[in-house]
C-alpha positions in Angstrom: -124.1 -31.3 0.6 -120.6 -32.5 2.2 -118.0 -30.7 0.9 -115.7 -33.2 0.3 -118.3 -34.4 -2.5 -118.4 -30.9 -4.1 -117.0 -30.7 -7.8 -114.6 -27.7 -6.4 -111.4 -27.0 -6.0 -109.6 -23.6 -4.2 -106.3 -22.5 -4.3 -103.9 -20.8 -2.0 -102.6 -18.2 -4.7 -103.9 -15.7 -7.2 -103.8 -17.0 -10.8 -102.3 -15.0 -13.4 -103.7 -12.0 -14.9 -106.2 -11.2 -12.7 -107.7 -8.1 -13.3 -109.6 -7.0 -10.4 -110.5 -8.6 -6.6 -113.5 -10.5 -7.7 -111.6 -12.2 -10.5 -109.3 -13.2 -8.1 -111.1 -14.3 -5.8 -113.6 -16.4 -7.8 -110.7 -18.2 -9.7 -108.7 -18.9 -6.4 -112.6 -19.9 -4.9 -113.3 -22.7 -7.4 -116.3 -20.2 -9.0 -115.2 -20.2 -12.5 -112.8 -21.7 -15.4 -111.7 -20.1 -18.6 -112.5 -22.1 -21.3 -111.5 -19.4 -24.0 -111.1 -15.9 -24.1 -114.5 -14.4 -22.2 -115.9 -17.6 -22.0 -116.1 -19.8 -18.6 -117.3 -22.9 -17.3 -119.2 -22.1 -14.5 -119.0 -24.2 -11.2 -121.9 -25.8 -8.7 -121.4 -22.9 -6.2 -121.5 -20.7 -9.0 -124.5 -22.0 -10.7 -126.0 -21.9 -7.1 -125.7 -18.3 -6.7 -126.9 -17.4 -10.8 -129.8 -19.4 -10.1 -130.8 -17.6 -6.8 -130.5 -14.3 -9.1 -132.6 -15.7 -11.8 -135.2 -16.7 -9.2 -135.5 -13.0 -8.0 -135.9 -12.0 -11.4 -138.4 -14.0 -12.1 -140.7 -13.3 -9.4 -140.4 -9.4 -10.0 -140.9 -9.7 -13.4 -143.7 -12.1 -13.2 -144.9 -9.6 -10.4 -144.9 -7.2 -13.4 -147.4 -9.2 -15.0 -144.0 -10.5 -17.4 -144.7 -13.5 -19.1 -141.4 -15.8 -19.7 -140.6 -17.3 -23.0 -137.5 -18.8 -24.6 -135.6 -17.4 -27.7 -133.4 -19.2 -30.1 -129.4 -18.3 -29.6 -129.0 -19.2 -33.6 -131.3 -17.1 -35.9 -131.5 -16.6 -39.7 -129.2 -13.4 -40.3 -132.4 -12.5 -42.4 -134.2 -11.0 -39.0 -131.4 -8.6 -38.5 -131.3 -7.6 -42.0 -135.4 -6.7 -41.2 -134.1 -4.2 -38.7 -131.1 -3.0 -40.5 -128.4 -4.2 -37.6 -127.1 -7.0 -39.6 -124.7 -4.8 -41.7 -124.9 -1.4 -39.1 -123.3 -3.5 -36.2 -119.6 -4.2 -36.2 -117.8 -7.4 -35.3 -119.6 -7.8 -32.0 -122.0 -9.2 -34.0 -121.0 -13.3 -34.4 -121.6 -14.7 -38.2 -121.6 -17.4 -39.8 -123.3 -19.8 -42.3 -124.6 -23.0 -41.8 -124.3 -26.0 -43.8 -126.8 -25.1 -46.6 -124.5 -21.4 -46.7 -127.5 -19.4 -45.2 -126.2 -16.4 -43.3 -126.8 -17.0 -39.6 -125.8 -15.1 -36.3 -125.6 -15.9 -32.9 -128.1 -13.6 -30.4 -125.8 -10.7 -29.0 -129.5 -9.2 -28.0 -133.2 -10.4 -28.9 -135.1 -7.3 -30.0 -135.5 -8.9 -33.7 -136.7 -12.1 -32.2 -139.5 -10.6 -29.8 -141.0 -8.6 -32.6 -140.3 -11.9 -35.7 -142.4 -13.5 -32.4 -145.3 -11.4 -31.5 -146.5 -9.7 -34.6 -148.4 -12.7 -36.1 -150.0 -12.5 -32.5 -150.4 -9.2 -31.6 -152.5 -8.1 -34.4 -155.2 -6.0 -32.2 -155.0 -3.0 -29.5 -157.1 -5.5 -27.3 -154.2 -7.5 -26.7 -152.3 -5.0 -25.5 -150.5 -3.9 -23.5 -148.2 -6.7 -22.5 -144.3 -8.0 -21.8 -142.3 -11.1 -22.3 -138.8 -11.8 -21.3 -136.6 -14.6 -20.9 -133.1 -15.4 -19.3 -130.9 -16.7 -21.7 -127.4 -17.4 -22.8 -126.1 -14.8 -25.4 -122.8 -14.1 -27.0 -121.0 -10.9 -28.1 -117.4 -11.0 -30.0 -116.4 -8.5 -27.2 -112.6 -6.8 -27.8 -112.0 -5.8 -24.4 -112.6 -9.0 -22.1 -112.0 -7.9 -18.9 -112.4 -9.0 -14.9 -113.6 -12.6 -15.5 -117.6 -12.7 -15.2 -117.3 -8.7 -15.3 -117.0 -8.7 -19.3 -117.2 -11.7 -21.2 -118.2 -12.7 -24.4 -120.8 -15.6 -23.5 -123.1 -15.2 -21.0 -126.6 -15.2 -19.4 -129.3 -12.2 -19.4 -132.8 -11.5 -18.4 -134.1 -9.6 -21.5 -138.2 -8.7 -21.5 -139.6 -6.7 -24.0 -143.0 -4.5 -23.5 -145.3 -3.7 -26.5 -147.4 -0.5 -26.1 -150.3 1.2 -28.5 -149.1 4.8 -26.5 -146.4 6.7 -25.4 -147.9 7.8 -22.4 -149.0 3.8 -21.8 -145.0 2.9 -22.3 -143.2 5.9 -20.0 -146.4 4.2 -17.4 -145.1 0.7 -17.7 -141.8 1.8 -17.8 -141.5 3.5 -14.4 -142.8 0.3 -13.1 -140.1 -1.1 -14.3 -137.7 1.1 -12.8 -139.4 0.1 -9.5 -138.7 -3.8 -9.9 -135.1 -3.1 -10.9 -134.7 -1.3 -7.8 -136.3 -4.5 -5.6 -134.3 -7.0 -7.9 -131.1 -5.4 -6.7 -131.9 -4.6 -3.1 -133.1 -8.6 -2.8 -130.0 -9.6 -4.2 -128.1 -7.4 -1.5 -126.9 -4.6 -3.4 -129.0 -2.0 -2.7 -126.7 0.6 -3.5 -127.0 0.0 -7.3 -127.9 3.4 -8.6 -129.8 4.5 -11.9 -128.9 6.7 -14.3 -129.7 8.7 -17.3 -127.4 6.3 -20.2 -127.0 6.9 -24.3 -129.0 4.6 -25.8 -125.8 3.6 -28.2 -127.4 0.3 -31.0 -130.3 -0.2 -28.8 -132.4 2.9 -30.6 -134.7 4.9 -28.4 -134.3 8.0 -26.7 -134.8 8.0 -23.1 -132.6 5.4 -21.2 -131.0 4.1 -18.0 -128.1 1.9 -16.7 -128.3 0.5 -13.5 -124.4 1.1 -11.9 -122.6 -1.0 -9.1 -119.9 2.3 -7.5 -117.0 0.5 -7.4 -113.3 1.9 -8.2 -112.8 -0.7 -10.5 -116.0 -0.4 -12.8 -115.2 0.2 -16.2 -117.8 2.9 -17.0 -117.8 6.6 -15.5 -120.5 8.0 -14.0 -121.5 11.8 -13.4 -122.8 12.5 -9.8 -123.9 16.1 -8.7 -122.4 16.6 -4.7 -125.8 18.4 -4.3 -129.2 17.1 -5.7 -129.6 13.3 -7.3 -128.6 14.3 -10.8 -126.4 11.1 -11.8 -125.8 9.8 -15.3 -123.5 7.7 -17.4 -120.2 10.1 -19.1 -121.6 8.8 -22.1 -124.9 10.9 -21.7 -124.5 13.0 -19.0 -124.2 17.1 -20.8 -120.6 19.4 -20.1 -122.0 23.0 -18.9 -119.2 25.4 -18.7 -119.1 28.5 -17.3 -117.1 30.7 -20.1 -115.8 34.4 -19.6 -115.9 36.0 -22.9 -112.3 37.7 -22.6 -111.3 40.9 -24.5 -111.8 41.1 -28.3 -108.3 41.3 -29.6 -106.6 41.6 -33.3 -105.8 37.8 -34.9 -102.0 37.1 -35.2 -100.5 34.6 -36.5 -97.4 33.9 -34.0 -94.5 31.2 -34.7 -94.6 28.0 -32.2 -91.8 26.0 -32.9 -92.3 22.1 -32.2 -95.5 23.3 -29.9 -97.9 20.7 -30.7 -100.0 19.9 -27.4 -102.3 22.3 -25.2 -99.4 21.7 -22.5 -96.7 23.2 -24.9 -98.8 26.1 -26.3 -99.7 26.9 -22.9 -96.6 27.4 -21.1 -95.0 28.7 -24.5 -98.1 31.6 -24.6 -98.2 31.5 -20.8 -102.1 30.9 -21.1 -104.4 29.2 -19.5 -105.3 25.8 -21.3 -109.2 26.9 -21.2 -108.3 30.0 -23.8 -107.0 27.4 -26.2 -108.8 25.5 -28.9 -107.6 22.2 -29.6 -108.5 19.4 -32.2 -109.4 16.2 -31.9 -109.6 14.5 -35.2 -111.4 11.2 -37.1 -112.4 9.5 -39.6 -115.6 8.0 -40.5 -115.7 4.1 -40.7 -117.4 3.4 -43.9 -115.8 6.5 -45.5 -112.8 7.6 -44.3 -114.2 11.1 -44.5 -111.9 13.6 -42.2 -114.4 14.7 -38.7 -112.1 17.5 -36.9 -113.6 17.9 -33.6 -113.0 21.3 -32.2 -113.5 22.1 -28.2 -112.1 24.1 -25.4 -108.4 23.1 -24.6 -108.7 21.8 -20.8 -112.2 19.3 -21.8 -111.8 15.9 -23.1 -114.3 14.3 -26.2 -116.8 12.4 -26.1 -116.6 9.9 -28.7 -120.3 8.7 -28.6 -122.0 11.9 -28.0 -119.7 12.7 -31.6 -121.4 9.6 -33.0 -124.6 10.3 -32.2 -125.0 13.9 -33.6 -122.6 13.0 -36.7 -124.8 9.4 -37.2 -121.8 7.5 -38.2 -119.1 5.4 -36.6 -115.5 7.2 -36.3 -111.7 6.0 -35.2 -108.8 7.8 -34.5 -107.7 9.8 -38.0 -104.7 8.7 -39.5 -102.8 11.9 -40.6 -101.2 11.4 -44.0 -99.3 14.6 -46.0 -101.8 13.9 -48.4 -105.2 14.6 -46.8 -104.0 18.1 -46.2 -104.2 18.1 -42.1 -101.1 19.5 -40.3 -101.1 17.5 -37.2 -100.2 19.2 -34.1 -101.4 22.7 -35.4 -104.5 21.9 -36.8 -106.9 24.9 -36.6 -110.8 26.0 -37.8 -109.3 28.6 -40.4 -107.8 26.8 -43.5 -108.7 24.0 -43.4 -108.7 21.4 -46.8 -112.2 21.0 -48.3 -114.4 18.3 -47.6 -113.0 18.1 -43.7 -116.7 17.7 -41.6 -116.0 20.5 -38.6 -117.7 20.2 -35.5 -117.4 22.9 -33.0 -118.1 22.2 -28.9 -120.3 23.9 -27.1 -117.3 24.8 -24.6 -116.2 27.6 -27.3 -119.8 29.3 -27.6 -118.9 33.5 -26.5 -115.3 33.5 -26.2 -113.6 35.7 -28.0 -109.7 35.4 -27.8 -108.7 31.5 -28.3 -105.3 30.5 -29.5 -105.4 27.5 -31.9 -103.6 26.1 -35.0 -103.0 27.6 -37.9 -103.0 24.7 -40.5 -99.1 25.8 -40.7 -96.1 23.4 -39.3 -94.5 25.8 -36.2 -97.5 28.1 -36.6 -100.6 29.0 -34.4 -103.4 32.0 -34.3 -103.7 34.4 -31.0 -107.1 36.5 -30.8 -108.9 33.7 -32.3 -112.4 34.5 -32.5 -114.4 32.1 -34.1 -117.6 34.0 -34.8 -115.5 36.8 -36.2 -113.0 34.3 -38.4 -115.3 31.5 -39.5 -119.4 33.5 -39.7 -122.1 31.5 -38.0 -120.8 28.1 -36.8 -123.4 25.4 -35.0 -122.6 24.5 -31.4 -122.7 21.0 -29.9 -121.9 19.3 -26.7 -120.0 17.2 -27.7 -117.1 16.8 -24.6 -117.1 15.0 -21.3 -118.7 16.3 -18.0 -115.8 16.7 -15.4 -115.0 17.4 -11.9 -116.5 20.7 -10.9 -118.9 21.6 -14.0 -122.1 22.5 -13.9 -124.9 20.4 -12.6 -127.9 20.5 -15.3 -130.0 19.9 -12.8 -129.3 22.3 -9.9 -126.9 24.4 -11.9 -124.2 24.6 -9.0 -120.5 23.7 -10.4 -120.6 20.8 -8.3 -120.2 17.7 -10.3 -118.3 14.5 -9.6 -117.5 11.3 -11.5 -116.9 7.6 -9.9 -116.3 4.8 -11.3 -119.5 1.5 -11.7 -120.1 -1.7 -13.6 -123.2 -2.0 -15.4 -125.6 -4.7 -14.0 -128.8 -3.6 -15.8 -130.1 -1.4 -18.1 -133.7 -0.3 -19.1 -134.5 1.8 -22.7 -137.7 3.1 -24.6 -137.2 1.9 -27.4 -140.2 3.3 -29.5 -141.0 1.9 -33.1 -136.9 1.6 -33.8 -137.9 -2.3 -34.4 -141.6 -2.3 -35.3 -141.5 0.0 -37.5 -137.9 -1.4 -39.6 -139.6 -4.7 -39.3 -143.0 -4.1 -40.2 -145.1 -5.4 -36.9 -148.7 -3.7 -37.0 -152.0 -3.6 -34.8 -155.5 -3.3 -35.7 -155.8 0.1 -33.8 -159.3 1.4 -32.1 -160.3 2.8 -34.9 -159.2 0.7 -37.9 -156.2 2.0 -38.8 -152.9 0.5 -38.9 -150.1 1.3 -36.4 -147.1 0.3 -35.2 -146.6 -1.1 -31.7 -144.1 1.1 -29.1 -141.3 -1.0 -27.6 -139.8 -0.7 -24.2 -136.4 -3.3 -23.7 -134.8 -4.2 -20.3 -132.2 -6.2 -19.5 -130.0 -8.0 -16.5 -126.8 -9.8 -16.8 -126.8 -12.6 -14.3 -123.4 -13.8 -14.2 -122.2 -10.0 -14.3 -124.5 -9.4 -11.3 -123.0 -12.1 -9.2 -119.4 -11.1 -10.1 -120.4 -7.3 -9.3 -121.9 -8.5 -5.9 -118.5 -10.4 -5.2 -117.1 -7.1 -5.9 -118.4 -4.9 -3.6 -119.2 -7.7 -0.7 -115.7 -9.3 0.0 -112.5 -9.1 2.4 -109.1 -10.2 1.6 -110.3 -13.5 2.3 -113.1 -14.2 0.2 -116.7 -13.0 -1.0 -119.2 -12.0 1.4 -122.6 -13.3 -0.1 -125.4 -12.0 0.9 -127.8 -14.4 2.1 -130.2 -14.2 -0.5 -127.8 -14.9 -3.2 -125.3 -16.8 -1.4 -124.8 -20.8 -2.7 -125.9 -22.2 0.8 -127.1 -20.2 4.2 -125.0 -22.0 6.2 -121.1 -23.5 6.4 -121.0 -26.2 8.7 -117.6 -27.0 10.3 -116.7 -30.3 12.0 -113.6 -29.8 13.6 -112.0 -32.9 13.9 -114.7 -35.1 12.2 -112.9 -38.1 13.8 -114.3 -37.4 16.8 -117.3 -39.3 17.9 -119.5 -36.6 19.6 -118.4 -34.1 17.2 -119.3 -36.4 13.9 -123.1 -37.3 15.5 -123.8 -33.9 16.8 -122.7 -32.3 13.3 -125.2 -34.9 11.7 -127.7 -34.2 14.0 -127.6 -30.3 13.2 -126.9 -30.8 9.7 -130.5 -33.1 9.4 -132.5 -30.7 11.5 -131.3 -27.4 9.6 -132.0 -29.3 6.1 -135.2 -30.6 7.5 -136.7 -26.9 8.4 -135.0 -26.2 4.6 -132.0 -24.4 5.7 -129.2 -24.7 3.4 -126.3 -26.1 4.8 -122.7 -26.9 3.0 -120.6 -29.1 5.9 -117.5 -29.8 6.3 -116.4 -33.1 7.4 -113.1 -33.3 6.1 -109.9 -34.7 7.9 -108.1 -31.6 7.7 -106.4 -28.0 9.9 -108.4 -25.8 11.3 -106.7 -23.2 9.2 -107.6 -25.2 5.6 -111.1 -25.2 7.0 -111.7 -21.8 7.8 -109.5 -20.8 4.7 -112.3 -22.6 2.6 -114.9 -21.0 4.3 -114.0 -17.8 3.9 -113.7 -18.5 0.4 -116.9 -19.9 -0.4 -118.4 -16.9 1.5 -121.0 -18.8 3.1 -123.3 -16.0 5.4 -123.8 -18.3 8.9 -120.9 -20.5 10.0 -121.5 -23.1 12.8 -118.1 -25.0 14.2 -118.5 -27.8 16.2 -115.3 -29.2 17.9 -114.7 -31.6 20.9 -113.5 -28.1 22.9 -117.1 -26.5 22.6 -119.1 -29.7 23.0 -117.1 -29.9 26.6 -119.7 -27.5 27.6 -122.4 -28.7 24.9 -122.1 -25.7 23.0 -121.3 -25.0 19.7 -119.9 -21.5 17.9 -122.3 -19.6 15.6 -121.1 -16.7 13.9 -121.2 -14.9 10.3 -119.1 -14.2 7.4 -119.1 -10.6 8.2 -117.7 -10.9 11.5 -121.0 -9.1 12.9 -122.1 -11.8 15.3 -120.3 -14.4 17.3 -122.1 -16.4 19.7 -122.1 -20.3 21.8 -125.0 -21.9 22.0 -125.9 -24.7 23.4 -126.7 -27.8 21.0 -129.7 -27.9 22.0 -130.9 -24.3 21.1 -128.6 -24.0 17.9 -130.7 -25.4 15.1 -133.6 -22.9 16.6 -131.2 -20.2 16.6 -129.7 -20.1 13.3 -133.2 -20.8 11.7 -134.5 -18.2 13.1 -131.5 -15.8 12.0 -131.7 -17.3 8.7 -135.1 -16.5 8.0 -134.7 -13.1 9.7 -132.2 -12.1 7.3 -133.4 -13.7 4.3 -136.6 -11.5 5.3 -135.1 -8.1 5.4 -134.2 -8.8 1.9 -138.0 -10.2 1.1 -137.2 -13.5 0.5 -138.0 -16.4 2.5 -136.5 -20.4 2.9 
């Protein structure tokens, strides 16, 4: 491919509202357009990289024994009203009717379509067990679109979906999976994608991981022990404390004026924040039912851990003078009737707190809660933090980074089978439901996250599995006789011996040239120029500045060949 045929374009400057590096630098590269809001055109080089993904994935999962198919995007709103998700999923969720007024959506997910397909087939235990998957384009009515391909709301995915007559036969198969996700991202070059223990959120099931990209600007936090491997999403990952009970003291109820934060109460009591009690209050979506969330002053909710043990959806409470709440001094004694209270398990054996006291200007000392409210139920229910306790090891010595989400892999169990009525003829005659395992890739995310975490200030640094072509050939004054047959010669030989080459023969500076290299991120570059072929050599060197060698013409197609393939092997994948 010439360059100066390439449907591209680059620019010298960062467009506006760019987000994050990779944004940046595949908008200014000529990687991406907006069309609308989280939805992009994507470019040749672009689709050159995503399909270089998609072909890894397919060979791992068909080395699975994953057998591909192809779902519809449209489907019959009647499928997800099988499993329930048509009304329990919010907006993210794209309806709409067609002509004849028939509810429809568009495929956010395909866990309703892989069971509407297989259970007219998969009517016996012979036939199992077995997976299907498919890479497909999807869309989600996402809020928050963020980082160009990083969050979007139309995009590509690798979903497979394993059916299983056991649990133990599911956890078996799913391990294995683990196992290819870990090859899919070390073959595409980022082998430093970690696993982790993840909530399970509107996928159902209960054992679950995300597969995280560390990066500073990754929009979910993960939980990482200094001292074993314990590492798990915030969402999922437990808040041990370590609690000293403190002395038993008399209640009193003690004016605060205009004290209405942890800070204030603090330095007005002189206390520490982690012998306060604080609230945290909501309301149920579909209700508006009041949830006070009660926890230790100096921890931080967790929203979907609250979710999950309350099995409804919540937002932020709005206080009115009529619900009875007084904000800023809201406490677990006297509160208004039909308030759902959930206490932290932060506050389990203390036994002096200072909270509110449900009085404007007023708060308890010597709150006990055992003593004040009787037997209360204890729930984890805030964020893991810097310096609490592993679960794992039990040492205080937890940390959180930052990662983007590239994968994620659930047991699903009968969630789906069971909502949607998908039996077997088991063993012995009986009728069961099938147990469901779901995994999924995002394959533009993946190359954005790559782009991420393999760039300089320049441009991307593609690895060369993934990378659009293996080598960026540079004809430095194309003009030039013995520059424009030598670079044909090269170019020929390398394509020949199916080495991918992107040249450029274009009558411009040395310092466009290179600029638009660096940019398309190209692993091997090769420059010819009349100075080198003075001496019959040519300049080899990489995108990551860790080789730069002449050669002579004569050994340079041998040469970067033979690096090619060396490389391309380390990552076992071949030309």
């Amino acid at each position: 491919m010439k360059l100066k045929n390439l449907v591209s374009k680059r620019y010298k400057e960062t467009p506006a509202d760019c987000q994050i590096s990779s944004q940046a630098l595949m908008m200014r590269g000529g990687y991406i357009k907006p069309v609308g809001n989280g939805i992009f055109t994507l470019f040749p080089v672009t689709k050159r990289i995503t399909a270089k993904i998609e072909k890894i994935i397919r060979e791992e999962m068909d080395r699975i024994d994953g057998q591909e198919l192809l779902f519809p995007v449209a489907m019959p709103a009647t499928l997800w009203r099988e499993s329930g998700r048509f009304d329990s999923i919010g907006s993210e969720l794209l309806r709409f009717k067609d002509r004849s007024g028939a509810d429809m959506v568009l495929g956010m997910t395909h866990e309703e379509a892989s069971v509407h397909f297989v259970r007219d087939v998969a009517d016996s235990y012979t036939q199992y067990p077995f997976m299907i998957y498919q890479i497909q384009t999807k869309f989600r009515d996402e809020p928050r679109c963020r980082g160009g391909l990083i969050r979007v709301r139309e995009f590509t995915m690798k979903d497979a979906y394993s059916f299983h007559t056991s649990q133990d036969d599911l956890e078996s198969y799913y391990a294995i999976c683990y196992e290819a996700y870990n090859r899919i991202f070390a073959r595409a070059g980022v082998p430093e994608v970690v696993a982790v223990a993840s909530d399970s959120g509107m996928m159902g099931g209960k054992v679950s991981h995300e597969y995280m990209l560390l990066t500073a600007v990754g929009e979910d936090t993960i939980v990482l022990c200094h001292d074993c491997d314990y590492r798990a999403n915030m969402e999922a990952a437990p808040c041990i404390v370590n609690n000293e009970a403190g002395e038993i003291a008399d209640l009193e109820k003690v004016a605060t004026p205009d004290v209405k934060t942890i800070e204030d109460l603090c330095a007005f009591l002189k206390i520490p924040a982690t012998a306060t009690c604080k609230a945290v209050v909501y309301q149920e979506n579909l209700t508006d039912k009041y949830v006070v969330a009660f926890l230790r002053g100096d921890l931080d909710i967790n929203e979907t851990k609250l979710r999950n043990y309350i099995k409804a959806e919540v937002h932020a409470a709005e206080i009115t003078p009529e619900c009875g709440l007084t904000a800023g001094f809201i406490g677990p004694k006297g509160l208004p009737a039909g308030v759902r209270v959930v206490y932290d398990a932060s506050l389990k054996g203390i036994n002096w707190f200072a909270t509110g006291a449900n009085e404007t200007d007023m708060h308890y000392t010597g709150f006990n809660i055992e003593r004040e409210m009787g037997k209360v139920e204890y729930v984890d229910i805030a964020k893991a933090y810097d310096g609490g306790i592993c679960p794992v090891c039990g040492k205080p010595s937890i940390y959180t980074s930052r990662g983007i989400e590239v994968g994620n892999i659930f047991q699903l169990g009968t969630k789906y089978t069971e909502s949607m009525d998908m039996t077997y003829v088991d063993q012995d005659g009986s009728l069961k439901h099938p147990i469901m395992g779901c995994y999924g890739i995002g394959v533009g995310r993946l190359a954005a996250s790559v782009c991420e975490s393999h760039r300089d200030d320049y441009g991307p640094i593609w690895p060369i599995s993934i990378a659009p072509w293996h080598v960026h050939l540079c004809s430095m004054r194309a003009d030039n006789p013995d520059v424009a047959a030598t670079s044909q010669k090269i170019y020929d030989e390398l394509t020949a011996k199916g080495v991918e080459v992107i040249w450029d023969d274009r009558p411009v500076s040395a310092g466009v040239m290179f600029a638009d290299a660096d940019l398309f991120g190209v692993p091997v570059r090769v420059i010819v120029s009349p100075k080198g072929l003075k001496d019959s050599t040519v300049e080899i060197s990489t995108r990551d500045k860790s080789m730069q060698v002449r050669k002579p013409v004569d050994e340079a197609v041998d040469f970067v060949t033979g690096y090619v393939t060396d490389e391309l092997a380390k990552l076992n994948c071949r030309l």
